[in-house]
N, C-alpha and C positions, 0 to 999 in steps of 0.2 A: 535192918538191911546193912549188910558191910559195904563201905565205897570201894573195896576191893572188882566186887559182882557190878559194878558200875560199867556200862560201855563208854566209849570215850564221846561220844556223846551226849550223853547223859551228864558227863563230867564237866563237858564244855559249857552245858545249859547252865548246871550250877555256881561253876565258877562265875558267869555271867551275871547270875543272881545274885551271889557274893560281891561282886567289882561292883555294882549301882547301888545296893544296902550292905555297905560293912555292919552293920550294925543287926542283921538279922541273924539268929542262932542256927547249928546246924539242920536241925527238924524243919525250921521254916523254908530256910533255902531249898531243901530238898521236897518238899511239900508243893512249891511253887515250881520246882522243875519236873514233877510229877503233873501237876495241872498243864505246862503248856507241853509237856510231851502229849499230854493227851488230846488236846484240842489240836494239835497236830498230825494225827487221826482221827480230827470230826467229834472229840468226846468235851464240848463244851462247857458241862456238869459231869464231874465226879462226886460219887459217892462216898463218902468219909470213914464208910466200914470199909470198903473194897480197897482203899488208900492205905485204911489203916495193918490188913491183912495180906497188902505186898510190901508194904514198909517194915514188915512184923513186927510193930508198933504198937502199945495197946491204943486202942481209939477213944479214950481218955486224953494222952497226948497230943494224938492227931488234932479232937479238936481243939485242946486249949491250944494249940498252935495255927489254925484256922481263925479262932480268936482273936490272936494276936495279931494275924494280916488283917484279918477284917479291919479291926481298932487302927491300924496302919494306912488301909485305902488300896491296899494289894488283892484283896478278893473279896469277895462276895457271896455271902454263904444261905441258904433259904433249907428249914424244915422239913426233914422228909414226911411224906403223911403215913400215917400209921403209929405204931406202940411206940418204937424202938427211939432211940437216940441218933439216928443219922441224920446229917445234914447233907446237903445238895452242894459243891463248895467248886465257884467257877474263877478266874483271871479276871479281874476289872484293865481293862486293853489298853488305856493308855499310862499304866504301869509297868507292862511286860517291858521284859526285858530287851534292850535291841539285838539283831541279829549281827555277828560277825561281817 
């Protein structure tokens, strides 16, 4: 994803992500603005292939970057069932980010 195709919204979120963890890399900020854009719409679990295939990200990335929030305390991620490699990857709420 280019932060070009970003809405200024989306840009707001991130930035937001970025000001509470300096310390988080681009993928993760934008990972975590992905998740609460979603639950923002009701989508309290996202999918981590579906993440990974609007981020056009491979989903290798996605998750060692789901990884790395987890190990941080920023989200919380559970097994999808079946073959594949997804993971279920939600917001832990009293990390989100505050609102403007």
């Amino acid at each position: 994803m280019d932060l070009e195709q970003l809405t200024p919204e989306q840009l707001s979120r991130l930035e937001r992500w970025l000001q509470r963890h300096p310390d988080l890399d681009g993928l993760e900020a934008l990972l975590l603005e992905r998740l609460e854009a979603g639950e923002a719409v009701g989508k309290g679990h996202q999918d981590s292939g579906r993440l990974s295939r609007e981020l056009d990200m491979s989903h290798a990335l996605v998750r060692r970057a789901a990884s790395s929030l987890e190990a941080q305390g920023l989200v919380e991620t559970a097994s999808r069932r079946g073959a594949g490699p997804g993971l279920w990857l939600a917001l832990i709420h009293e990390n989100a980010a505050p609102r403007p």
